[in-house]
DOBA-397507 format. One line per field, with one value per residue (C-alpha): x, y, z; residue in one letter; residue number from 1. Coordinates in pm, 1 decimal. Last residue first. Example, Ala and Ser with C-alpha at 12.3 -4.5 7.8 and 13.67 -1.06 7.14 Angstrom:
east: (1367.0  1230.0) .
north: (-106.0  -450.0) .
up: (714.0  780.0) .
aa: (S  A) .
i: (2  1) .
END
This chain:
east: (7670.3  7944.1  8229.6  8214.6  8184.2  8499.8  8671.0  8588.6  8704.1  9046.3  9085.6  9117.7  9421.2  9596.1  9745.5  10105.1  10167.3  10431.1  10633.5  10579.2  10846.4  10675.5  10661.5  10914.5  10936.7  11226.2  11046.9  10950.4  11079.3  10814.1  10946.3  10791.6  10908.8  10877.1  10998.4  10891.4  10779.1  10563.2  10691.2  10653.6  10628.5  10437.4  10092.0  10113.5  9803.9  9847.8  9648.7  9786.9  9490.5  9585.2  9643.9  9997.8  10275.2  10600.5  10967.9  11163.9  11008.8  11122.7  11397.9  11631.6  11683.9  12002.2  12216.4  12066.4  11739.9  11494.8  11248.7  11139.4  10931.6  10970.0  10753.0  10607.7  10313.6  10022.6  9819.0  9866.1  10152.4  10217.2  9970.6  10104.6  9888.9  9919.3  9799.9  10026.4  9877.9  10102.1  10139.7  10382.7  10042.7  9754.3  9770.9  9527.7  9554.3  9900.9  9931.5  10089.9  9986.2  10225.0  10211.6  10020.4  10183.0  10538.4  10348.2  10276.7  10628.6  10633.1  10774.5  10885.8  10724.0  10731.0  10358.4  10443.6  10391.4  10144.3  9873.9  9636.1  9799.2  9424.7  9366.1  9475.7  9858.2  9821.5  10010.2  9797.7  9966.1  9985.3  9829.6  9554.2  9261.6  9285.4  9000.5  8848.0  8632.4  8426.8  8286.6  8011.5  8116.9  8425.6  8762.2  8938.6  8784.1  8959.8  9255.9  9292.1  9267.9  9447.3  9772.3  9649.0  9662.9  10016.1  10140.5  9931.6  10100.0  10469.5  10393.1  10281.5  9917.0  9767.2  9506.0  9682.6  10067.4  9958.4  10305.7  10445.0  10228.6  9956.7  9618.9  9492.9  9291.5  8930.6  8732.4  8483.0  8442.7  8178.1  7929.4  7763.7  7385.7  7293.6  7138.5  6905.4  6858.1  6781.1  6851.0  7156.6  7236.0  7202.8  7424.6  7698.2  7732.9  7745.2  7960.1  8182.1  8212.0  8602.9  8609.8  8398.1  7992.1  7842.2  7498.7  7595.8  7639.0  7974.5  8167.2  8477.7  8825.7  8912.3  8980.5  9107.3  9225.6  9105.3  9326.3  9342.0  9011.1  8638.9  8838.1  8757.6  8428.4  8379.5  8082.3  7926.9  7577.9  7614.9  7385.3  7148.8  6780.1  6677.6  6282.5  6240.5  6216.5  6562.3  6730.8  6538.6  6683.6  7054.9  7024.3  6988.4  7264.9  7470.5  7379.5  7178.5  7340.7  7300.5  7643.0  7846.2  7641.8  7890.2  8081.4  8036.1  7794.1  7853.2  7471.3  7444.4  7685.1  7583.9  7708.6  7722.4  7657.6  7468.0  7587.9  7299.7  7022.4  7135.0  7335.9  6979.1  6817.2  7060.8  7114.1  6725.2  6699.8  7032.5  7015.1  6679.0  6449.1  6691.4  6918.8  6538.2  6440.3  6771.3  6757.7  7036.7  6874.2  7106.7  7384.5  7774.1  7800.4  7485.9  7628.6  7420.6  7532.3  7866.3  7960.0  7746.5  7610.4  7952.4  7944.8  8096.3  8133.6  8350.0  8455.8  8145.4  8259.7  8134.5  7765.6  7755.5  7881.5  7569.0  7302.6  7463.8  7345.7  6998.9  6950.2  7084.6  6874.4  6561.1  6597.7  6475.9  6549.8  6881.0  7053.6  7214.6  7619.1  7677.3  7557.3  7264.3  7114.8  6796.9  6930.6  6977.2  7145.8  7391.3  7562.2  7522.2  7788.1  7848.3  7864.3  8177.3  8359.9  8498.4  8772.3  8962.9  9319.8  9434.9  9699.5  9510.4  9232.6  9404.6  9521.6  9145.1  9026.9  9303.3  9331.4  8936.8  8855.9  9003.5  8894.9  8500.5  8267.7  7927.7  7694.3  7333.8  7210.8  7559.5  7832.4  7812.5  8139.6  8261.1  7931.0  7885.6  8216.1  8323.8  8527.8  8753.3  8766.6  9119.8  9120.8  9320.0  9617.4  9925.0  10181.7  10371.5  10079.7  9972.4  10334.7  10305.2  9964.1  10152.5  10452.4  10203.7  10004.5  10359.8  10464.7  10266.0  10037.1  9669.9  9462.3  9624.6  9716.7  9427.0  9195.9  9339.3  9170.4  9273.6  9267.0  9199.4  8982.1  8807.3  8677.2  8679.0  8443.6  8265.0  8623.8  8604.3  8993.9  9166.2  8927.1  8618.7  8656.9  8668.2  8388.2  8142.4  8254.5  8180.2  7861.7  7748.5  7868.8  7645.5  7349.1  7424.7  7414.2  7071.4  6939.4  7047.0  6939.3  7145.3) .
north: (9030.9  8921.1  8939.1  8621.6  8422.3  8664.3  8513.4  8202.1  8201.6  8381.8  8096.1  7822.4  8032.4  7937.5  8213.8  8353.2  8194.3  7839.2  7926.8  7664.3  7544.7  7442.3  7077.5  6855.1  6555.0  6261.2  6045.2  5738.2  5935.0  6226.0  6513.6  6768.6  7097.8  7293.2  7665.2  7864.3  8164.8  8191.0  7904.0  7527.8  7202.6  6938.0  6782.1  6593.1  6498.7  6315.3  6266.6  6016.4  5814.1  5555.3  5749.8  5844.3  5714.0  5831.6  5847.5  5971.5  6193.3  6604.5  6522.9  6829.6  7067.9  7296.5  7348.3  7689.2  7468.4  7420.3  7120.6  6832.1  6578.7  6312.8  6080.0  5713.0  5678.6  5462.3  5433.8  5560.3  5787.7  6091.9  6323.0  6312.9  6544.7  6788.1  6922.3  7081.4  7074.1  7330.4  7320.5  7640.9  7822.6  7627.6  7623.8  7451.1  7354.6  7474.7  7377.8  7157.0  7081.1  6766.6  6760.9  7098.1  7235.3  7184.6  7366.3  7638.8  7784.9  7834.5  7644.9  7784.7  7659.7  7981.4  8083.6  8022.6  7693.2  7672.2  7839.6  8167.9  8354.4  8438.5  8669.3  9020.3  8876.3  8764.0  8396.0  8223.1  8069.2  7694.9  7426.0  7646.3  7630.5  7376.6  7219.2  7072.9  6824.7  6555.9  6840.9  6735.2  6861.9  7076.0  6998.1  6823.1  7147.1  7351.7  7139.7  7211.2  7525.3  7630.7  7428.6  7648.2  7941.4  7937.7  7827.9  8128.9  8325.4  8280.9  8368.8  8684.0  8805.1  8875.2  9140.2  9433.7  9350.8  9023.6  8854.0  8831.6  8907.8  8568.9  8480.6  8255.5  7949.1  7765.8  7559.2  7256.0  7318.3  6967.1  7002.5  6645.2  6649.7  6455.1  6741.2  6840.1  7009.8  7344.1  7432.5  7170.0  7412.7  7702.3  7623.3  7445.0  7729.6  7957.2  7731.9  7849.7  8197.8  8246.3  7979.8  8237.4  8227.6  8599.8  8676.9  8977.8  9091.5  8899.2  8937.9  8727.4  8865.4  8516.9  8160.0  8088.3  8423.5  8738.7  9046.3  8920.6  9000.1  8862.5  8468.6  8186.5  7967.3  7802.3  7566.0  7224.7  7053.9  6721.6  6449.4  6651.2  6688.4  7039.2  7105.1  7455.0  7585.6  7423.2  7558.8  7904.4  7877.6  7785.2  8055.8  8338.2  8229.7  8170.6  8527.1  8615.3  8799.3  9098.6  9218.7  9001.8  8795.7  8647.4  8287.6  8127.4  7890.3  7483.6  7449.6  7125.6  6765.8  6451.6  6134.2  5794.4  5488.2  5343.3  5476.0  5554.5  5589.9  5805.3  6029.6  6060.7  6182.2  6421.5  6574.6  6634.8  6808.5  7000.6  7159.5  7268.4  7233.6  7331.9  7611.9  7748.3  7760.0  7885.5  8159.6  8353.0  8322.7  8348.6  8137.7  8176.5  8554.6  8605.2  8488.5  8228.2  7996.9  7905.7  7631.4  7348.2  7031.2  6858.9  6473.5  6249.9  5884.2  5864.1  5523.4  5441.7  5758.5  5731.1  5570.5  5909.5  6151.7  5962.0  5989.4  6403.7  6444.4  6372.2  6520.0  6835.0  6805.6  6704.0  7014.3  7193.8  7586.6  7523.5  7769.6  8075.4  8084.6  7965.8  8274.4  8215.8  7976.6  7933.0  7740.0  7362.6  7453.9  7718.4  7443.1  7509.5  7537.1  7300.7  6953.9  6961.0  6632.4  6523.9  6265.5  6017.2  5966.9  5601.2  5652.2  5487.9  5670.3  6039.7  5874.5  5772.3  6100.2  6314.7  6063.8  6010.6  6431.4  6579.2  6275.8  6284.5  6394.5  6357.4  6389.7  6407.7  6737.2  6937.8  7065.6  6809.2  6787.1  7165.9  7323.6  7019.6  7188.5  6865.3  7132.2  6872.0  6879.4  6630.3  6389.4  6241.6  6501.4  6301.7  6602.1  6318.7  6195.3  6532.8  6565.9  6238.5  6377.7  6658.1  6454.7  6163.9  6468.5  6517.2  6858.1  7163.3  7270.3  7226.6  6971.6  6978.6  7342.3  7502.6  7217.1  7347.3  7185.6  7078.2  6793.2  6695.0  6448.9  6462.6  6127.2  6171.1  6457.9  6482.0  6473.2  6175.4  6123.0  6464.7  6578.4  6816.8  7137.2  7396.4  7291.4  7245.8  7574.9  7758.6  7585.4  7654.0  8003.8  8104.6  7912.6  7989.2  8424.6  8404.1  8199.2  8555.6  8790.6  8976.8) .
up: (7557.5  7329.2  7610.4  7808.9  7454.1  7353.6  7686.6  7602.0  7250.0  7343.8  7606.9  7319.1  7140.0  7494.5  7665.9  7715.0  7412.0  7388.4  7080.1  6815.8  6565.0  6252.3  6198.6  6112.8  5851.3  5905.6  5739.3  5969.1  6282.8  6253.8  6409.9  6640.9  6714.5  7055.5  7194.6  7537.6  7509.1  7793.9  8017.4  7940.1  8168.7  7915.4  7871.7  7528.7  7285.0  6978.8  6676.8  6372.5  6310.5  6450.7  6774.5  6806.3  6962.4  7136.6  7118.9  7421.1  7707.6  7548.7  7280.1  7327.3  7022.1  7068.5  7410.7  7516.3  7523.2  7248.3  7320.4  7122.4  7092.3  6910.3  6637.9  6592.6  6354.0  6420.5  6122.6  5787.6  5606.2  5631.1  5850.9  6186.5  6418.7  6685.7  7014.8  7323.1  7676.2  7907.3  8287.1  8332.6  8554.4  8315.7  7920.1  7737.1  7359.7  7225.2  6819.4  6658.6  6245.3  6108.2  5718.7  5671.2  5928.3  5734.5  5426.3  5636.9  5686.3  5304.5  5030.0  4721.7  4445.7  4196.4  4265.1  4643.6  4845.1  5118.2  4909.6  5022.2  4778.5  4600.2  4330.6  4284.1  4336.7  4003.3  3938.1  4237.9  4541.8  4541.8  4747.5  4793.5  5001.9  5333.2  5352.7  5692.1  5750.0  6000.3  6232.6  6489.9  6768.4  6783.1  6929.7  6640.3  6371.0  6620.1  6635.0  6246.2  6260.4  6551.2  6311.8  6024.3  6225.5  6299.1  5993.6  5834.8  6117.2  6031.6  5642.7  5758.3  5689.6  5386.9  5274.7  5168.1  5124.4  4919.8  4823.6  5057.8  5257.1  5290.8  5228.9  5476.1  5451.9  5408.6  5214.0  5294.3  5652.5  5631.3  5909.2  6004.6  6108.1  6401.4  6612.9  6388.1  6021.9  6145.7  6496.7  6520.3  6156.2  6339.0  6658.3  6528.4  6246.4  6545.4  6776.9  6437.3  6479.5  6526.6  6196.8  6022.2  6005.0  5920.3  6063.2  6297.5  6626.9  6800.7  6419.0  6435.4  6616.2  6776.1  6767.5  6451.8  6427.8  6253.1  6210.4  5798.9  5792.6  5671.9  5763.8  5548.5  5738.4  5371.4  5492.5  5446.0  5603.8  5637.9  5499.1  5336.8  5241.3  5203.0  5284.9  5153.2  5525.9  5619.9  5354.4  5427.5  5814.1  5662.3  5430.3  5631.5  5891.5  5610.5  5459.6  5171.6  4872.4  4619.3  4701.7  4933.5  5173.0  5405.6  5519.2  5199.0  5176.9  5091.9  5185.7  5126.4  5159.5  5016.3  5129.5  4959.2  5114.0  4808.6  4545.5  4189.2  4426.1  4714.0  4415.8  4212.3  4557.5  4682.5  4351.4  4288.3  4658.6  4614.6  4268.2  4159.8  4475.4  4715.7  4557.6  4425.9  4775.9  4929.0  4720.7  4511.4  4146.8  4052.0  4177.3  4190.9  4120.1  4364.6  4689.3  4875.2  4628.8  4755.3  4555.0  4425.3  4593.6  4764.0  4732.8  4975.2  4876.4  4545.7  4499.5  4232.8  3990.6  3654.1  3828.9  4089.2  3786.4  3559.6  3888.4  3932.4  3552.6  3558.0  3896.2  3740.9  3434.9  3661.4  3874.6  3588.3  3459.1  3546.6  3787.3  3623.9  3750.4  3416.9  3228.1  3046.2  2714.0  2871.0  3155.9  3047.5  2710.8  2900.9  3057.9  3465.4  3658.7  3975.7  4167.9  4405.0  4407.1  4745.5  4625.6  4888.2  4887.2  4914.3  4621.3  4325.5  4387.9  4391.3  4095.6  3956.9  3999.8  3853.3  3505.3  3484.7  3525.6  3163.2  3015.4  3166.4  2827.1  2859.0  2615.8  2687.3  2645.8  2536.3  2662.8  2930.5  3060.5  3101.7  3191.4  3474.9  3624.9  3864.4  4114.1  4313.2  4706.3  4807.8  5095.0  5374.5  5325.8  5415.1  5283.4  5135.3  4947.3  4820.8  4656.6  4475.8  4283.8  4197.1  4026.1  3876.1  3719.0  3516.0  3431.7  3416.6  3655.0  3454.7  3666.8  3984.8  4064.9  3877.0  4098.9  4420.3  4734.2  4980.1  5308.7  5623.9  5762.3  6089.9  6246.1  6631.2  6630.3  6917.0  7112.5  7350.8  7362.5  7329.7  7590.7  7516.1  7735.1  7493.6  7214.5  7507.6  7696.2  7365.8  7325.5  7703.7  7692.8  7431.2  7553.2  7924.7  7776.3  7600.7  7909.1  8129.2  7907.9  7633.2) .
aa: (X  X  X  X  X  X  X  X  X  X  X  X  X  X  X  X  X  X  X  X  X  X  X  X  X  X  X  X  X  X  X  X  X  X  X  X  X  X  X  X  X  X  X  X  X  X  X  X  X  X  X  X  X  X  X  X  X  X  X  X  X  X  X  X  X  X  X  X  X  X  X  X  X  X  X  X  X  X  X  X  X  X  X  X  X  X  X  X  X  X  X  X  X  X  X  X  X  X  X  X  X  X  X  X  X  X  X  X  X  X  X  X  X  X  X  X  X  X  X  X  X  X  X  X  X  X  X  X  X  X  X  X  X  X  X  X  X  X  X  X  X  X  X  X  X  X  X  X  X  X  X  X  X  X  X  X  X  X  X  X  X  X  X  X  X  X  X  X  X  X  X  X  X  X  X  X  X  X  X  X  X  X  X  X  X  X  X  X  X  X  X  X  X  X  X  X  X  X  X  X  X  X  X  X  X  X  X  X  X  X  X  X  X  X  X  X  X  X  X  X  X  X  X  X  X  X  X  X  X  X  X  X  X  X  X  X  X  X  X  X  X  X  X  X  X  X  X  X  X  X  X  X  X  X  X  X  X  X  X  X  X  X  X  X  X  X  X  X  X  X  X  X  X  X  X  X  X  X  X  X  X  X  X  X  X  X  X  X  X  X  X  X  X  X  X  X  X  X  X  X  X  X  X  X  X  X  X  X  X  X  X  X  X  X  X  X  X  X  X  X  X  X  X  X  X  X  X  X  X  X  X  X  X  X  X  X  X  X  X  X  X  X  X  X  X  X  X  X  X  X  X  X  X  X  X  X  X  X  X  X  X  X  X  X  X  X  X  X  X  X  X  X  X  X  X  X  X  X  X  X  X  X  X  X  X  X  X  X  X  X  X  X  X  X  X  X  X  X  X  X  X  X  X  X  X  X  X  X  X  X  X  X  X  X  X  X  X  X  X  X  X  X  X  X  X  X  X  X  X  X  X  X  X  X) .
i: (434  433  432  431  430  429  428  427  426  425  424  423  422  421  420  419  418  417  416  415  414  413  412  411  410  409  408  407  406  405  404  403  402  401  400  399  398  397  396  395  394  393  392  391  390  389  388  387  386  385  384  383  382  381  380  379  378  377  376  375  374  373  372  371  370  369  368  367  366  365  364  363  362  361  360  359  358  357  356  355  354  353  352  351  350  349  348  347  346  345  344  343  342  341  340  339  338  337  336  335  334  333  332  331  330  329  328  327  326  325  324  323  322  321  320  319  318  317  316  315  314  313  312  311  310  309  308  307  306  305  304  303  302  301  300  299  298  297  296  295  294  293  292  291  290  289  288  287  286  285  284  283  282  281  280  279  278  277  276  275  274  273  272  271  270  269  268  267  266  265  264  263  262  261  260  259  258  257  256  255  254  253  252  251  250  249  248  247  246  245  244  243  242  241  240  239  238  237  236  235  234  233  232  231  230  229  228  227  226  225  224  223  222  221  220  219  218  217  216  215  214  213  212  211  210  209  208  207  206  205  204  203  202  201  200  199  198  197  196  195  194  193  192  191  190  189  188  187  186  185  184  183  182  181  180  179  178  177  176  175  174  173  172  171  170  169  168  167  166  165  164  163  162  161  160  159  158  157  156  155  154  153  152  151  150  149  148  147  146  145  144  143  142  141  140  139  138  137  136  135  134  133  132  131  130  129  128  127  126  125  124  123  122  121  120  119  118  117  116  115  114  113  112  111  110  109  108  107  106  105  104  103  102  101  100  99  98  97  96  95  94  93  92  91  90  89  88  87  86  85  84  83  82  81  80  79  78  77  76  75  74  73  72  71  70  69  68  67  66  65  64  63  62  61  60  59  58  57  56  55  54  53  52  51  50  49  48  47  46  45  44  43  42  41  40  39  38  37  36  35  34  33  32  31  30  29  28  27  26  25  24  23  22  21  20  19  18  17  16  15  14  13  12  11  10  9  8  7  6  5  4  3  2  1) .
END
């Protein structure tokens, strides 16, 4: 790699690392899920699910709107299996992201769903009457991963763009004014008969995409991957341990103002996935780095969490924060108040977190386990309004914290102070790449 190939890369990483608590680029994150199985079909009483999210203080919730589902056919449009979800996440101060997607066979040639429509004007047609249905929804998402081939055929960016995005983008502008409209929403490889992110960013960008933000799934390709580490150095995939390269292509593509939207992400977990899941203890783990990754980096206003609730087969996805028979896991609790360790220098150690429940200032305590039990580290303390907090503490390798919110009595995880900061493992991987 030559010497400007190797200030660029270090440059970004050193950009996303060194950003203080206070002037991060990306001051307005919101967190949330997505599980539309979960929400729309888990028996018992929508009021009961919709509850839960609002104790687990998740700003916002992605919804699948399947256009195959309420347009059966040309013209008729049918939204009561949507109006009850929509208007109680509402009702309860939670914004919707509604993902545009599947195509009725009527507007395809009578194909699969994953066929796009044979005119950008159905689409369009049908985004402008979602838009008008749903006036308090503000962020749209344009379908779902179609840079792999089982959710759009063709796969190209130029039909994506001039049959989905472009006519969506337009129709959703006019019908809500304020709205945005997120593109791209690729997954974070190829698969079989696919084009990667990296790929499909540039052709994106030479179809002539209009977007507000550009959104991503950056899941992990392994379950040794981190947050911060373990991503492909030499290759066009986009995980969260690559993510100054999504920061990089689409500053390159759409500009420097774009937003990125991380619109689905999480961690499988064993139990119950022996082959691809990693202990319950680390998918806590990562999902506080997550979430102070997507803090630290420019430009990012979301991150998804994907699932509430593990799947019934264990072939599919146990990438949930409660298990198939409601259990709750570790991760759950990091859901509510992620904490994570930010900088560490000799025993000086910066600890990041978050206080999701409820809205505005929250009041919460440190503390610290001694021989004695939990001691409250300073007293009670304030967050941001929007619930961040940053602490700079005295800590040794191994050293043990929890955070409690005073208003509900909710705890996070217990974190073990690392021997090195998650944020060092990106620097020293930048370092390494060349």
């Amino acid at each position: 790699m030559r010497v400007a190939a190797i200030a660029a890369v270090l440059a970004t990483a050193f950009a996303v690392l060194l950003l203080p608590a206070g002037a991060s680029a990306s001051p307005y994150v919101r967190y949330g899920v997505q599980d539309d199985a979960w929400l729309r079909f888990e028996p018992g009483p929508l009021s009961d699910r919709l509850d839960r999210l609002q104790s687990l203080g998740v700003d916002l919730v992605r919804l699948n709107l399947v256009w195959s589902e309420v347009e059966r056919r040309p013209g008729v449009y049918d939204w009561s299996s949507y109006d009850p979800v929509l208007e109680g996440l509402h009702a309860r101060g939670i914004e919707p992201v509604l993902t545009l997607y599947s195509t009725p066979s009527w507007a395809n040639g009578h194909r699969a769903t994953n066929y796009a429509p044979t005119s950008g004007t159905r689409f369009a047609a049908f985004a402008r009457r979602a838009a008008l249905r749903y006036p308090y929804v503000k962020r749209w998402l344009i379908w779902n991963e179609p840079n792999q081939r089982r959710w759009l055929v063709p796969t190209t960016p130029a039909v994506y763009v001039t049959r989905l995005l472009d006519p969506a983008y337009a129709a959703i502008h006019a019908a809500t004014p304020g709205a945005l409209v997120g593109g791209g929403v690729t997954a974070p490889r190829a698969s079989s008969g696919g084009i990667s992110p990296v790929a499909w960013i540039r052709g994106m960008a030479a179809a002539h995409a209009r977007l507000d933000a550009y959104a991503h799934n950056p899941y992990p390709l392994s379950k040794a991957e981190t947050p911060w580490s373990g991503g492909c150095d030499h290759c066009e995939t986009i995980t969260m341990a690559t993510l100054e390269r999504l920061i990089s292509q689409v500053n390159e593509a759409f500009g420097p103002r774009t937003r990125i939207w991380l619109s689905e992400y999480g961690y499988q977990t064993n139990p119950p996935d022996p082959w691809l899941g990693v202990p319950w203890g680390k998918q806590s783990l990562y999902l506080g780095q997550a979430a102070m990754r997507a803090y630290l980096a420019p430009r990012v206003d979301m991150l998804v969490q994907y699932l509430v609730k593990d799947e019934p087969d264990v072939g599919r996805w146990q990438s949930g924060v409660l298990t198939v028979d409601a259990r709750v896991k570790p991760a759950y609790h990091a859901l509510q108040i992620p904490l994570s360790v930010r900088s560490r220098s000799g025993s000086k150690t910066t600890l990041w977190g978050q206080i999701r429940p409820g809205r505005g200032v929250q009041r919460y305590r440190l503390e610290r386990l001694a021989p004695s039990g939990w001691l409250a580290v300073g007293g009670t303390a304030l967050t941001t309004g929007a619930g961040f907090f940053t602490r700079v503490v005295n800590a040794q390798t191994g050293t043990k914290f929890q955070v409690i919110q005073l208003a509900t009595g909710d705890r996070s995880p217990v974190l073990v102070v690392p021997a090195v900061a998650p944020t060092g493992e990106a620097a020293r991987h930048a370092l390494g790449s060349g």
